[in-house]
N, C-alpha and C positions, 0 to 999 in steps of 0.2 A: 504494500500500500504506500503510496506517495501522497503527502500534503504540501501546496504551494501556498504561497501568502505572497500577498501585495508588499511592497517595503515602509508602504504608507502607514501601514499597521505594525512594524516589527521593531522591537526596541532595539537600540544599537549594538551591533555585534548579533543580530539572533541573526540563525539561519533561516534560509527565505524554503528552503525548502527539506522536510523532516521523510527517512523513507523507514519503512517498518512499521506494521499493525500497533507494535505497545506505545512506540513514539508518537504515531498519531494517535493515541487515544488520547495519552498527556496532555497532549496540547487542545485537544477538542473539550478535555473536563475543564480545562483552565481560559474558555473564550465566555463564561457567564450563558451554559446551557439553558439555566430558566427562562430565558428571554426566546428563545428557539421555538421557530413553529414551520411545521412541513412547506415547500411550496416549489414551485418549479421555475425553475432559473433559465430561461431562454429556450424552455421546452424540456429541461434535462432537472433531474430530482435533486432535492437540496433544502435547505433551511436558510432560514431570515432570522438572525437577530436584532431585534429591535425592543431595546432596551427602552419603558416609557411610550413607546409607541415612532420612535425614530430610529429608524432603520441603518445600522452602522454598518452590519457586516453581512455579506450573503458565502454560503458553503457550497460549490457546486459540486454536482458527485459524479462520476464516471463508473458507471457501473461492468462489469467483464466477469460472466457466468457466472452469473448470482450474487456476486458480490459488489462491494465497493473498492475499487482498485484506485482511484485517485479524488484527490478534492481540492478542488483551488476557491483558496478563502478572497474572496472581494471587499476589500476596505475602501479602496480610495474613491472618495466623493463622486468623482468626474463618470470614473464607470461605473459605479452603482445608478445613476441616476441613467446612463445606457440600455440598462437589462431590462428585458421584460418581466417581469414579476407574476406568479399566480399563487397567492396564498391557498396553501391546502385548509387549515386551520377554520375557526370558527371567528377568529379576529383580523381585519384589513392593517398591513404594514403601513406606516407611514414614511414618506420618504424624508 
């Protein structure tokens, strides 16, 4: 499993990109999961955090037989506001 992240999000010196199932879990329990609600990112499965009801960071997933094989985290303003969003959830994201 690979996770990429925006640099816009990553504190100096962290790596932009973590590979291995335990490594990416680490860093997915430490993005403030309670704010997470299902939703599809440009057609492709993933989550919306949106902390308060503004939407900081979106998790795209890459799914490869049956599983999740990669996920690129979208921080930065410019392309969050790009993505077509569809909340699965029962609550509307805010941008």
């Amino acid at each position: 499993m690979v996770l990429r992240a925006d640099r816009s999000i990553l504190a100096p010196g962290q790596a932009r990109e973590q590979r291995g199932a335990a490594a990416v879990a680490r860093q997915a329990l430490a993005r403030r999961a309670q704010f997470a609600e299902p939703a599809l990112i440009d057609g492709s499965p993933g989550l919306l955090l949106a902390p308060f009801g503004r939407l900081r960071l979106v998790l795209r997933f890459t799914v490869a037989h049956g599983r999740i094989a990669e996920i690129d985290v979208v921080g930065d303003p410019e392309r969050l506001q790009a993505l077509d969003l569809a909340v699965l959830g029962d609550r509307p994201a805010s941008r």
